[in-house]
MIBA-180629 format. One line per 8 residues: number of its first residue (from 0); for each residue x, y, z of C-alpha. Coordinates in nm, 2 decimals. Each point is the difference from the previous one (the first is absolute). Layout:
N
NUM> X Y Z  ...
END
This chain:
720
0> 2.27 2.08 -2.45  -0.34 -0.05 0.06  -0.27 0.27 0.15  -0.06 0.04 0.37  -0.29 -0.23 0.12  -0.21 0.29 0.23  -0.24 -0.19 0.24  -0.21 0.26 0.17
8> -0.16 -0.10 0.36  -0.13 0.28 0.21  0.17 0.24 0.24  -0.15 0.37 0.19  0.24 0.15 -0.25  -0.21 -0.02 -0.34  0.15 0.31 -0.17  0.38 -0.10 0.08
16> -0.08 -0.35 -0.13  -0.13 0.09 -0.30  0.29 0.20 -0.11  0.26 -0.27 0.15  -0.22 -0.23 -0.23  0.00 0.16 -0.34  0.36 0.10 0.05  0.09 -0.34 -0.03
24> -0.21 -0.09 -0.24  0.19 0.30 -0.22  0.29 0.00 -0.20  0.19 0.20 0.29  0.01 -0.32 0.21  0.27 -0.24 0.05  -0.16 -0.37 -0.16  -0.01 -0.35 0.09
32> -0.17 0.00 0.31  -0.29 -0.02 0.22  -0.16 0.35 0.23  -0.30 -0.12 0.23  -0.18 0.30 0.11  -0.18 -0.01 0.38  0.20 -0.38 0.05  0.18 -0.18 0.16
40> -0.20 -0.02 0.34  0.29 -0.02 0.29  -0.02 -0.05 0.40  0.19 0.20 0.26  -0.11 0.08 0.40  -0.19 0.26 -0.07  -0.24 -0.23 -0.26  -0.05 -0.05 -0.38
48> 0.03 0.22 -0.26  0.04 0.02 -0.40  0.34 0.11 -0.13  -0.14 0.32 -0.24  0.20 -0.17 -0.32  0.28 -0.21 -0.05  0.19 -0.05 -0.34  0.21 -0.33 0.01
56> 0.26 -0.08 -0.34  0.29 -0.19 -0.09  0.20 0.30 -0.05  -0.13 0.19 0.31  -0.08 -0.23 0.25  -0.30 0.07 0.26  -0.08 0.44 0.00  -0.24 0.10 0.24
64> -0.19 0.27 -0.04  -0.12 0.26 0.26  -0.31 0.18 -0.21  -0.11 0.34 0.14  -0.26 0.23 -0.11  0.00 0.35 0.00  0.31 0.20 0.07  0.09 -0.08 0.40
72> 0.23 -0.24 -0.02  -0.03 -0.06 0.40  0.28 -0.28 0.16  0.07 -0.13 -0.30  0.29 -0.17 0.13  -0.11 -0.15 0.28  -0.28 -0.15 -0.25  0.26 -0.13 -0.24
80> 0.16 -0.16 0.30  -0.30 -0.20 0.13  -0.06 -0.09 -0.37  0.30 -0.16 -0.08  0.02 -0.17 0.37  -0.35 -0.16 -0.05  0.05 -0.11 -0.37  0.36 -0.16 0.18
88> -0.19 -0.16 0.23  -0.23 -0.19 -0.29  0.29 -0.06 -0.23  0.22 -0.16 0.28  -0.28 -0.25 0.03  0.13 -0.15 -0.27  0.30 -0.25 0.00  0.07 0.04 -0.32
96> 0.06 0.37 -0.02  0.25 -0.01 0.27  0.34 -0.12 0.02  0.12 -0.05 0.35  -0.12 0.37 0.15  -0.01 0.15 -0.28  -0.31 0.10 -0.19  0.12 -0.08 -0.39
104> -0.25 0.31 -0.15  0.08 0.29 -0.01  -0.29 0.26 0.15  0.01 0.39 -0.07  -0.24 0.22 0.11  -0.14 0.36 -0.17  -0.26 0.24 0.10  -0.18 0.09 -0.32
112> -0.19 0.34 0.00  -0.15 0.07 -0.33  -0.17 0.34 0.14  0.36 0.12 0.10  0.19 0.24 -0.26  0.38 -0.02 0.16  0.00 -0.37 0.21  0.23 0.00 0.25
120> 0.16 -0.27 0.17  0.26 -0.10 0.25  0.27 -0.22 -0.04  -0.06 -0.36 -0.05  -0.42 0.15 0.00  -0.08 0.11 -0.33  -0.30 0.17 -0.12  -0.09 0.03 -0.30
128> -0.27 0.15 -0.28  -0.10 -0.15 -0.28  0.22 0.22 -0.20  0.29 -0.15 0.20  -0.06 -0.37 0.06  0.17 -0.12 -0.22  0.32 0.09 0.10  -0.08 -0.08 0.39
136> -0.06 -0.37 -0.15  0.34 0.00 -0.23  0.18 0.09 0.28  -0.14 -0.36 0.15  0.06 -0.25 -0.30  0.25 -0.25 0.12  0.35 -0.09 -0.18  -0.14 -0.33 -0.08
144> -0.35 -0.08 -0.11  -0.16 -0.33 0.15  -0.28 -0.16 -0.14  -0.05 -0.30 0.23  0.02 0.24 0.32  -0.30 0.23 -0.12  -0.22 -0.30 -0.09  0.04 -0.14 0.36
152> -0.06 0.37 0.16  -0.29 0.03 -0.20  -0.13 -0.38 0.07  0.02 0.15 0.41  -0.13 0.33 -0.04  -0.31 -0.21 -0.18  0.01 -0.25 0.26  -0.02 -0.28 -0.24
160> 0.32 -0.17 0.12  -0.16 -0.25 0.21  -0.38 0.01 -0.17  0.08 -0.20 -0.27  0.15 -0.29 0.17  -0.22 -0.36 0.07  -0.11 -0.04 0.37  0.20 -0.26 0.05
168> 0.37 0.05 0.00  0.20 -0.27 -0.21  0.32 -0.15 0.12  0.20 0.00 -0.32  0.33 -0.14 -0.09  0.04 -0.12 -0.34  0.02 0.36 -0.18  -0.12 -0.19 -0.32
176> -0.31 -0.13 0.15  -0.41 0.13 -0.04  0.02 0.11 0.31  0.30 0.24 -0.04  -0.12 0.09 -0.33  -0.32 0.10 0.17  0.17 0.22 0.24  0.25 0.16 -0.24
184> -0.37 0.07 -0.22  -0.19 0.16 0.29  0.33 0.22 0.08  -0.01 0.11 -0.38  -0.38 0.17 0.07  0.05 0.15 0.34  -0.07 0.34 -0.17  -0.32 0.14 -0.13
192> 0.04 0.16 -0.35  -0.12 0.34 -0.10  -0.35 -0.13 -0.03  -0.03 -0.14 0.30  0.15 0.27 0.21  -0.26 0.21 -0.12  -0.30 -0.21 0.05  0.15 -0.06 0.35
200> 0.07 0.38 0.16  -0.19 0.24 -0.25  -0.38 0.00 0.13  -0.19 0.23 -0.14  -0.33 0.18 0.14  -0.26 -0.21 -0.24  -0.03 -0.35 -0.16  0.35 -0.23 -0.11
208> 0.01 -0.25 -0.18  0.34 -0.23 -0.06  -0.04 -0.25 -0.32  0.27 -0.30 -0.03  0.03 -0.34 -0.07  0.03 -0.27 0.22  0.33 -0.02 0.17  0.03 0.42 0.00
216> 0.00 0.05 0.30  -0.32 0.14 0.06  -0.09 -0.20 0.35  0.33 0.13 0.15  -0.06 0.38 -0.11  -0.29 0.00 0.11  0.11 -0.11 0.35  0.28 0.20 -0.01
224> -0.29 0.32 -0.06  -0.15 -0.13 0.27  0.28 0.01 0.30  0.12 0.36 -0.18  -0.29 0.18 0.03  -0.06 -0.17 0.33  0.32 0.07 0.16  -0.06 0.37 -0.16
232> -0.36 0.01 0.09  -0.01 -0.13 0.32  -0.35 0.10 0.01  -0.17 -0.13 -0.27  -0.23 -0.27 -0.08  0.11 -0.24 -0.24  -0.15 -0.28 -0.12  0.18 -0.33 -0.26
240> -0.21 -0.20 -0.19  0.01 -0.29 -0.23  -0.20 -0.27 -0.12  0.27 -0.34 0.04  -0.01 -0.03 0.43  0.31 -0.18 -0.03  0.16 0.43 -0.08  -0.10 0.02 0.35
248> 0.32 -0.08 0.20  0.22 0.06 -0.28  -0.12 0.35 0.02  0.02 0.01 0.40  0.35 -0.14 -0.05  0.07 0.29 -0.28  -0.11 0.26 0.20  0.16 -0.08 0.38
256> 0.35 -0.03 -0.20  -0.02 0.34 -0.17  -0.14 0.18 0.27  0.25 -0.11 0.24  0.30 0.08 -0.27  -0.15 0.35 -0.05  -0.16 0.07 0.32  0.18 -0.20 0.26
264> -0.33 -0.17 0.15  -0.27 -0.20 -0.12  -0.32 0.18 -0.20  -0.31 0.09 0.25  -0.21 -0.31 -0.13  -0.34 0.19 0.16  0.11 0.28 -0.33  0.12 -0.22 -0.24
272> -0.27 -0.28 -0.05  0.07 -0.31 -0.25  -0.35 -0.04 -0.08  -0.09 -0.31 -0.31  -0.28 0.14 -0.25  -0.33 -0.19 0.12  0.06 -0.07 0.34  -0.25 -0.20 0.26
280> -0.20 0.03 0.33  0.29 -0.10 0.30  0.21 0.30 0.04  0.41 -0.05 0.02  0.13 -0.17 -0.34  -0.38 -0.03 -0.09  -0.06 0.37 -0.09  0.03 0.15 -0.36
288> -0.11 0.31 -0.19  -0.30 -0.09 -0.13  -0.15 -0.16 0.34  0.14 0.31 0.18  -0.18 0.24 -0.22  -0.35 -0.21 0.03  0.07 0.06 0.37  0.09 0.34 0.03
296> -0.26 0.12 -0.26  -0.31 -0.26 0.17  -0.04 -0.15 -0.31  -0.05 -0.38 -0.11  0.30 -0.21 0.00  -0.02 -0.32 -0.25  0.26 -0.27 0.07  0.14 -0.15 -0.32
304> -0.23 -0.26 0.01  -0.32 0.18 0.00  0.15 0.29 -0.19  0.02 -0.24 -0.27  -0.33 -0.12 0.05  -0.13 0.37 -0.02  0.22 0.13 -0.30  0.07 -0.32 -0.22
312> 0.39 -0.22 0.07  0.20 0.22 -0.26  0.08 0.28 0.22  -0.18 0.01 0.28  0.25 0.24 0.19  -0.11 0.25 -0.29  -0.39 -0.06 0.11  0.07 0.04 0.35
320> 0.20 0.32 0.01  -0.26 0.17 -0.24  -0.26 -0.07 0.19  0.17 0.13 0.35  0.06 0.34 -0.23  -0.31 0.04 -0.11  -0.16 -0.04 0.39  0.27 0.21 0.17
328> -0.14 0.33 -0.08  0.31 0.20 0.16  0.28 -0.22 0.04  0.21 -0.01 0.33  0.36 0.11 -0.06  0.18 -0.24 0.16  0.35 0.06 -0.12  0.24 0.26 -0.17
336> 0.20 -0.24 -0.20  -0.08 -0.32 -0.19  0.25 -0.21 -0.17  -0.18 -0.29 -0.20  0.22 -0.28 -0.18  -0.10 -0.26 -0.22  -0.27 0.24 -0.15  -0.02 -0.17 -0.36
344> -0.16 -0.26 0.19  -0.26 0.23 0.21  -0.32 0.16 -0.16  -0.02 0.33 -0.06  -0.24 0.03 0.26  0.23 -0.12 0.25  0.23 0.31 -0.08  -0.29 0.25 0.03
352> -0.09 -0.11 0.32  0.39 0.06 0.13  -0.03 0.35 -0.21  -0.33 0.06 0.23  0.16 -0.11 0.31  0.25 0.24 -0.03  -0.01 0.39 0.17  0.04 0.35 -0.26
360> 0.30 -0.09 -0.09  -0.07 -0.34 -0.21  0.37 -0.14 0.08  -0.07 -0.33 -0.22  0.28 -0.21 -0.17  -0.08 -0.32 -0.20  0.26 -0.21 -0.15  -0.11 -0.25 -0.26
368> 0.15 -0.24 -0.22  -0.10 0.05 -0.36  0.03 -0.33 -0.11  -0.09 -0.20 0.28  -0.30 -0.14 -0.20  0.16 0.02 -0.33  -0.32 0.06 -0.22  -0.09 0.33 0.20
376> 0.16 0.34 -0.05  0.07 0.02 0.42  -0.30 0.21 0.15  -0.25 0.23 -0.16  0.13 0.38 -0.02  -0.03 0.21 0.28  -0.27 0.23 -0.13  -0.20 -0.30 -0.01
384> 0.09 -0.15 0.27  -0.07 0.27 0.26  -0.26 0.19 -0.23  -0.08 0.40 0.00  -0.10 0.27 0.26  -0.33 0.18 -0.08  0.13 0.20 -0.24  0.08 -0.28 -0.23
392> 0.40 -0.01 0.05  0.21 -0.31 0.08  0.06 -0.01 0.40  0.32 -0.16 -0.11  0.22 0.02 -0.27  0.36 -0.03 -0.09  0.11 0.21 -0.26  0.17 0.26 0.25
400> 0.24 -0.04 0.27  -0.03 0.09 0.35  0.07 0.40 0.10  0.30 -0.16 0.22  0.13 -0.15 -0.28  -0.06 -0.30 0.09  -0.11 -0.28 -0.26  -0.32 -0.11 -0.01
408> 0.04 -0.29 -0.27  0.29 -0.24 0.01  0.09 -0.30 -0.20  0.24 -0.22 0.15  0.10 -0.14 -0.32  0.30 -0.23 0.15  -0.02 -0.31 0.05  0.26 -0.10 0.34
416> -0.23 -0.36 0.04  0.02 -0.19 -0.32  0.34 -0.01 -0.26  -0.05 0.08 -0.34  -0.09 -0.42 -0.12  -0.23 -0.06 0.31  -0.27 0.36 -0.09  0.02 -0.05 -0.38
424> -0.10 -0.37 0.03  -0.29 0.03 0.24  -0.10 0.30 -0.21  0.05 -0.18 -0.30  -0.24 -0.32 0.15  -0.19 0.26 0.15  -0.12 0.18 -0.35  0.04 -0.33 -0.18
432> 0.25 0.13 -0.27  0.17 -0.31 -0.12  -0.32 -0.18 0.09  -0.08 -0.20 -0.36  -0.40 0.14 -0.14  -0.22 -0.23 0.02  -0.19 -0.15 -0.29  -0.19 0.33 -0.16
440> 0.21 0.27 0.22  0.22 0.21 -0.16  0.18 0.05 0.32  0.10 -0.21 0.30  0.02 0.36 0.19  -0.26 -0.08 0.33  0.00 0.36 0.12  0.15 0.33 -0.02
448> -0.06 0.32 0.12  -0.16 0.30 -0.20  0.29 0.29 0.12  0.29 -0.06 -0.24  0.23 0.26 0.19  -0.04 -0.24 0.29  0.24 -0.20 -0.16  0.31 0.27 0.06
456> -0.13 0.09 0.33  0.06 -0.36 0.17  0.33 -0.02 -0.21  0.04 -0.09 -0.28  0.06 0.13 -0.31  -0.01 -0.03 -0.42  0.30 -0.20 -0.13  -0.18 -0.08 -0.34
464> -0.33 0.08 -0.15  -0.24 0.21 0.14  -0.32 0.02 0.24  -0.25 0.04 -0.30  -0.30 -0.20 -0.03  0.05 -0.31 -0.24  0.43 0.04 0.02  0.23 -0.19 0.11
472> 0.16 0.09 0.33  0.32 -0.08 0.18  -0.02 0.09 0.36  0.31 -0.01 0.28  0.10 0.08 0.34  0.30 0.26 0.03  0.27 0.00 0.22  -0.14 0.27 0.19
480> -0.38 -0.13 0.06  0.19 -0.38 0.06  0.32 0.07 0.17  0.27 -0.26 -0.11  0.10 -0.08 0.33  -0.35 -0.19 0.05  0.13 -0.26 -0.26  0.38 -0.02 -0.02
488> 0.01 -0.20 0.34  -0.10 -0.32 -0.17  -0.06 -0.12 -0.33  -0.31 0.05 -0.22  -0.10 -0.41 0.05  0.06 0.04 0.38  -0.23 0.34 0.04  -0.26 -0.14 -0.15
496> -0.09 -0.45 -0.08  -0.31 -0.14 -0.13  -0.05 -0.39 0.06  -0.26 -0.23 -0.06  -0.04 -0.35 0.13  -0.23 -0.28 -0.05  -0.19 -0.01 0.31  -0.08 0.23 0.35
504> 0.24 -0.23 0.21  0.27 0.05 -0.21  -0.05 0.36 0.04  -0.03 0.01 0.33  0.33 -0.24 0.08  0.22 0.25 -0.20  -0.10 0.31 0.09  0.00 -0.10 0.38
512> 0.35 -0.14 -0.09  0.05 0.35 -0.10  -0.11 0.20 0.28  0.25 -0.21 0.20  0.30 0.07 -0.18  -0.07 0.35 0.02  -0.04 0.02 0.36  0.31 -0.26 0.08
520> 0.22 0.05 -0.29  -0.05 0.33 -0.18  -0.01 0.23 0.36  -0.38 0.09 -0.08  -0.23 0.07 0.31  -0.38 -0.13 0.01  -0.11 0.38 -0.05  0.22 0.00 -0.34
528> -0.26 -0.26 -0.16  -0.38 0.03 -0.08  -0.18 -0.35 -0.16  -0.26 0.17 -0.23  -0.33 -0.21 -0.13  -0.15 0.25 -0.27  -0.35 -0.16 -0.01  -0.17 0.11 0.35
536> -0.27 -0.25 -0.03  0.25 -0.32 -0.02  0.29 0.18 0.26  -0.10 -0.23 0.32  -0.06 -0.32 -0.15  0.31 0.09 -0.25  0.25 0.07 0.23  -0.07 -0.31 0.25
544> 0.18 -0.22 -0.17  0.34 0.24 -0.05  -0.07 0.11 0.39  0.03 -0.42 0.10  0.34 0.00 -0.15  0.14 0.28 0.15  -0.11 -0.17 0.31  0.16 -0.28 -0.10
552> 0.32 0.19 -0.05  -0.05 0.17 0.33  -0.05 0.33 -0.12  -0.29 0.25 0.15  -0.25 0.15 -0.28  -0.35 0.18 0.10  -0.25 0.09 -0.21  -0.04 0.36 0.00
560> -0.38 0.13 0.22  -0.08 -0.36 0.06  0.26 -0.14 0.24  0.10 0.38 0.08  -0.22 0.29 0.07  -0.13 0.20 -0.33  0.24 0.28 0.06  0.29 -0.28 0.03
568> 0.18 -0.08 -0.31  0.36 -0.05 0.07  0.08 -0.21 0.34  0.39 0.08 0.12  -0.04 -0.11 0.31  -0.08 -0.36 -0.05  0.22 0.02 -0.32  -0.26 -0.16 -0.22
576> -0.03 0.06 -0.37  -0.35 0.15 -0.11  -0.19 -0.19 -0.26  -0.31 0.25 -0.10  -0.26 0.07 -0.30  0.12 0.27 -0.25  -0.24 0.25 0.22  0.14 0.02 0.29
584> 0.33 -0.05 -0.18  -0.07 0.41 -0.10  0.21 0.25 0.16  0.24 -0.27 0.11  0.35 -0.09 -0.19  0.26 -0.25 0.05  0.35 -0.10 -0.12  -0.12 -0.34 -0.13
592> -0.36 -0.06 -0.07  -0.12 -0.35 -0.18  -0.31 0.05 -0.18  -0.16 -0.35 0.02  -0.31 -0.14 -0.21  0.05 0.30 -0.22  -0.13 -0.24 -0.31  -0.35 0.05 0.15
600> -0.26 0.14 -0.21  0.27 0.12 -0.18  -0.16 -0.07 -0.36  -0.31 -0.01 0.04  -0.26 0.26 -0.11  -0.20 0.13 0.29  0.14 0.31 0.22  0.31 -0.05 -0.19
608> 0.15 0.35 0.11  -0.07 -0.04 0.30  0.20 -0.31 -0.01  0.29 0.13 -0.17  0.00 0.31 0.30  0.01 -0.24 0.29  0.33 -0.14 -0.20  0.13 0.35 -0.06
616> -0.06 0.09 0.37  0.17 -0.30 0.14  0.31 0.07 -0.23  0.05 0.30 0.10  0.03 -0.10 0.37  0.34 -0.08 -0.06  0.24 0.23 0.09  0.29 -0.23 -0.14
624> -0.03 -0.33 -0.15  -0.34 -0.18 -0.09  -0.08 -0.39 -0.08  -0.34 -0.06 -0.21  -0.13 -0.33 0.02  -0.30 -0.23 -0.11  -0.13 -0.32 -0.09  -0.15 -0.15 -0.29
632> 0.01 0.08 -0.36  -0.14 0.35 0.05  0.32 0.11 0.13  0.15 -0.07 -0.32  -0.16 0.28 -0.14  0.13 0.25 0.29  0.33 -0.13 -0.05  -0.04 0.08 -0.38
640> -0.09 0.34 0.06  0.30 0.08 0.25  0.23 -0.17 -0.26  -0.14 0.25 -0.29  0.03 0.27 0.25  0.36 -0.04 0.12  0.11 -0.05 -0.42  -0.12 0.34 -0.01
648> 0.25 0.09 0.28  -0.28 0.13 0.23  -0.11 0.28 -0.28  -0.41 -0.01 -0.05  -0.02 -0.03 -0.34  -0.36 -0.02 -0.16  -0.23 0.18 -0.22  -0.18 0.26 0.16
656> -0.37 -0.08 -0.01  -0.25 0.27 -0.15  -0.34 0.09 0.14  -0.22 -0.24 -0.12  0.26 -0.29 0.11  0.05 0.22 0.35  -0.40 0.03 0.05  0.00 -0.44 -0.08
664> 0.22 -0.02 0.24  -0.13 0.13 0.29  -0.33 -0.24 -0.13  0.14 -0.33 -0.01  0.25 0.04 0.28  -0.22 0.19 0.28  -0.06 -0.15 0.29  -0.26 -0.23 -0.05
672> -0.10 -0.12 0.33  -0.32 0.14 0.01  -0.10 -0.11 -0.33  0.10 -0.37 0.06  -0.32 0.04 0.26  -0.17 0.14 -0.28  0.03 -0.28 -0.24  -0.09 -0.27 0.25
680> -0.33 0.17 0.01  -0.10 0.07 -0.33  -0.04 -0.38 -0.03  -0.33 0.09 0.17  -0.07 0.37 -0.16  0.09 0.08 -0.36  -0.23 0.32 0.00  0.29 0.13 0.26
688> 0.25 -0.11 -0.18  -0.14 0.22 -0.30  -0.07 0.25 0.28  0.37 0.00 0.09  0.16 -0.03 -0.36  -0.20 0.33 -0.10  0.10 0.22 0.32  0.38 -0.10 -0.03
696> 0.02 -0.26 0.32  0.10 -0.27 -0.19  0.21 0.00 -0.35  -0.01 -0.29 -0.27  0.32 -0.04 0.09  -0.11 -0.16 0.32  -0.17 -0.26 -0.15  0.14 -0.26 -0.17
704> 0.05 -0.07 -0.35  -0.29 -0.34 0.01  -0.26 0.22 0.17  0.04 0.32 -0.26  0.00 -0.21 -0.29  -0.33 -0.17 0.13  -0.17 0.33 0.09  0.11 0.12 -0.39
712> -0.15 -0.33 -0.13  -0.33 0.04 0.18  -0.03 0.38 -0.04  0.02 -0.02 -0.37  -0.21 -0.34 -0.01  -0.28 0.24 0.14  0.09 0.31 -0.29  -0.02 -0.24 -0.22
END
């Protein structure tokens, strides 16, 4: 049987937690199920309020625990009484844990009062010691374990029965179809796992941060943190950033739902602010962290445009919140909690800025993807990241937990987005493993990150070989980091299609032909689809012609923050299907996507990683089945790829590149945007061409193979 999972959220009883904790993480404890400390949050006349501890499991049902510290037990039973009436109440909200009247789980109550030496009870109100717990909770176990029953209490308690559900409700009938398929998926994860409970209730008193891949569920934890900590702490500031505005109302949406399953009512918005990271002059939607602290601290506010005319295009954000820092001498605190998502794709500036808007207590959680830009190893480390105090140590670091107990570093190492074929092939087109080397290139690898343990901590694991530099590898996802049921509701060449035809009209006639079989054959709403152009530079002229045919067809499509507001991405209320760029695709999933043009600068050899990311982000939007398409012979070459990759049954199985290959790569495949510029004008300037070779700014590499072998010619023409 396996352990306990202990999730520990905070009550006013830390001393009687702790013990109720560690008891069932010992050997003394009944197994198999799940003990939140300081959670759920129920409702009743006289207000809201935490249960002190709950431990739910198939073989116990639902036991609620009444914690007291000290030895003065008080009216215990009248405090048993209200427990189990209010956790009633919340269960009974749920049609599918009652049967006519009757609630189907079964709910026992105990005092526990570790500081007591002989507990004594009443009957049918135990109280109990640790030395005699566990013979308070045999007397509960049930005749006949159920499974299914404590999966469903524990999907309530979480209030995740209803967050994981589209917007837009579908009217199914064929049980076969996508659409019921889709439904019968989100049922499967309407519970958070271990990982996710933890990252959701434990808070502790100084930084978090929550690592995961795409699809683990980091956007709804942190929402979920949000309205818990909300409805707990009614009075506290709390701010939600992000860097894609389209998180905006799927945040807001988040948050209202859970608060009122937890709390009854919906979250003070004047306490809980969903604030983007830049922000602009206006007010209302307009506002953002970075513009509120340039206010707040009277110091100069860049918009992106001149920010980027001030601190160069790469990262201007970076620029701008570094310069705010450096003029705000002592920083407002303008909140007590920040909860920042999508931080792989904010500067570490950014973060320092929410760590300086923040009171004593530095109540900062960041959840990043670590391989949201696959040649990066997710953000810098803490230490370097927030820097030192005076004395030289790290203001943050990570390698203790909180004195709660609360964890301060979580991986979410599931992944409840993408099934097993759909993550290994955009990771495998991501990284380029069955790409074929070019001419000279002793690898077709285009990137790869420098931690090998990263590998095991976003799921998978060594089925042949090993991680050593210069050895061959094999690489796959388990059952437990790629749970089955993600795949087994259609086959392998349904989940996952690559097509190529000979010209854009031909694309665009069958993948409109597409969309409309899902949506009046298959049982599929508008919200279950997302049309994803990789290449953000070609999206609007791209997508016109695919957009007239769904017209033509009669179907609705917008294209995400240019028919729609920025913060808009889905549209359920005109049931239209969104057609967007890969960037606003972030932080978005759907049950179909249709990756169109995705032959696009797909071989060529400029900013090729960053090529091969947009692919693996857009991929990875799917949440169950995903169509690739292009045009033209380049496609040929994906397709040849995906082919190589599903032959290897979805294992990544390459030679692991040493150092010297490693530092080549991150040469050849960088982003080269800036040195494209570069080029262009050395036609005018060789001395800063020289200039620029010598300091590092430009690499051989970068030019090509005609201009090198003319610069050698001429150099040793002048030796000689």
């Amino acid at each position: 049987m396996a352990a306990n999972n202990v999730v520990r959220g905070t009550n006013t009883k830390p001393v009687a937690s702790d013990t109720l904790a560690r008891f069932f993480e010992s050997n003394q404890a009944p197994t198999g199920g799940e003990l939140f400390v300081g959670y759920p949050i129920t409702t009743a006349a006289d207000g809201k309020r935490p249960i002190d501890a709950v431990y739910v499991s198939p073989q116990h049902g639902v036991v609620v625990f009444d914690l007291v510290e000290g030895t003065d037990l008080g009216d215990f039973v009248d405090r048993q009484d209200d427990d189990v009436n209010r956790l009633d109440v919340k269960l009974r909200a749920h049609r599918d844990l009652v049967r006519r009247r009757e609630l189907l789980v079964q709910l026992s109550t105990v005092t526990f009062a570790p500081a007591l030496s002989h507990p004594h009870g009443e009957p049918d109100f135990p109280v109990a010691n640790e030395a005699t717990l566990a013979q308070v909770l045999a007397d509960f176990e049930l005749d006949e374990p159920n499974p299914e029953l404590f999966l469903r209490t524990v999907s309530a308690l979480q209030s995740m029965s209803r967050i994981r559900r589209t917007s837009t409700a579908r009217v199914v009938v064929d049980e076969n179809s996508r659409g019921a398929r889709l439904k019968a998926l989100e049922g499967s994860i309407a519970t958070l796992d271990a990982q996710q409970s933890r990252a959701v209730i434990e808070t502790a008193s100084d930084v978090q941060r929550i690592r995961g891949l795409a699809g683990s569920g980091k956007t709804v934890v942190l929402a979920l943190k949000a309205a818990y900590l909300h409805a707990q702490h009614p009075e506290l500031r709390i701010a939600v950033t992000f860097m894609t505005r389209s998180l905006r109302e799927q945040f807001r949406s988040l948050i209202t739902m859970f608060s009122i399953e937890q709390a009854g009512e919906e979250p003070d918005w004047t306490k809980v602010q969903i604030l983007p990271a830049w922000g602009a002059r206006g007010g209302g939607d307009r506002d953002g962290i970075y513009y509120r602290f340039c206010v707040e601290n009277d110091v100069a506010y860049y918009d992106f445009a001149s920010a980027k005319a001030q601190f160069g295009g790469i990262d201007p954000l970076s620029g701008a919140c570094s310069a705010a820092l450096d003029a705000a001498s002592e920083p407002v605190q303008s909140f007590d909690v920040v909860l920042v998502d999508e931080a792989q794709d904010l500067p570490p500036s950014f973060l320092r800025m929410c760590y300086q808007m923040l009171g004593p207590v530095k109540r900062l959680v960041y959840a990043y993807d670590e391989l949201q830009n696959l040649n990066a190893s997710g953000l810098p480390p803490a230490e370097e990241i927030f820097g030192t105090d005076r004395d030289g140590r790290p203001l943050v670091t990570f390698d203790r937990d909180d004195p709660t107990g609360a964890r301060r570093d979580i991986i979410l190492y599931k992944c409840y987005r993408n099934s097993r074929p759909v993550l290994s092939t955009a990771h495998a087109l991501g990284f380029g493993i069955f790409r074929t080397p070019p001419p000279a290139q002793s690898t077709g690898l285009v990137q790869i990150f420098e931690q090998k343990d990263l590998w095991g901590d976003i799921g998978y694991r060594v089925t042949d070989g090993s991680l050593a530099d210069g050895a061959r590898v094999r690489l796959a996802r388990t059952r437990d980091s790629s749970p089955l049921f993600l795949e087994n509701h259609s086959p392998i060449d349904d989940l996952i299609e690559f097509r190529r035809f000979e010209t854009a009209a031909e694309q665009a006639r069958w993948v409109a032909a597409q969309i409309k079989q899902n949506l009046e054959v298959d049982e599929m709403v508008a919200n279950d689809i997302i049309v994803i152009n990789p290449d953000p530079f070609t999206t609007r002229n791209n997508v016109g012609i695919l957009r007239k045919q769904l017209v033509e067809l009669d179907i609705d499509s917008h294209l995400a923050g240019v028919d729609t507001r920025a913060d808009v991405f889905f549209s359920p209320e005109s049931s239209s299907v969104t057609v967007t760029g890969v960037y606003r695709a972030k932080g978005n999933e759907a049950g179909m996507v249709y990756v169109v043009n995705a032959q696009e600068k797909f071989t060529s050899g400029a900013n090729l990683a960053q090529v091969r990311n947009r692919l693996f982000t857009a991929v990875t939007r799917s949440k169950a089945w995903v169509r690739v398409t292009g045009v033209g012979p380049e496609m040929d070459a994906l397709i040849e790829e995906f082919n190589r990759i599903k032959a290897s049954d979805f294992a990544l199985d390459f030679v692991y590149p040493n150092e010297e290959v490693r530092a080549k790569l991150r040469i050849v495949h960088r982003d080269k945007s800036q040195v494209v510029k570069k080029l262009r004008h050395y036609g005018q300037s060789l001395g800063e061409l020289v200039s620029d070779l010598e300091r590092g700014a430009v690499y051989t590499e970068d030019l090509d193979a005609e201009t090198v072998a003319r610069l050698r010619a001429l150099l040793s023409d002048t030796d000689a």
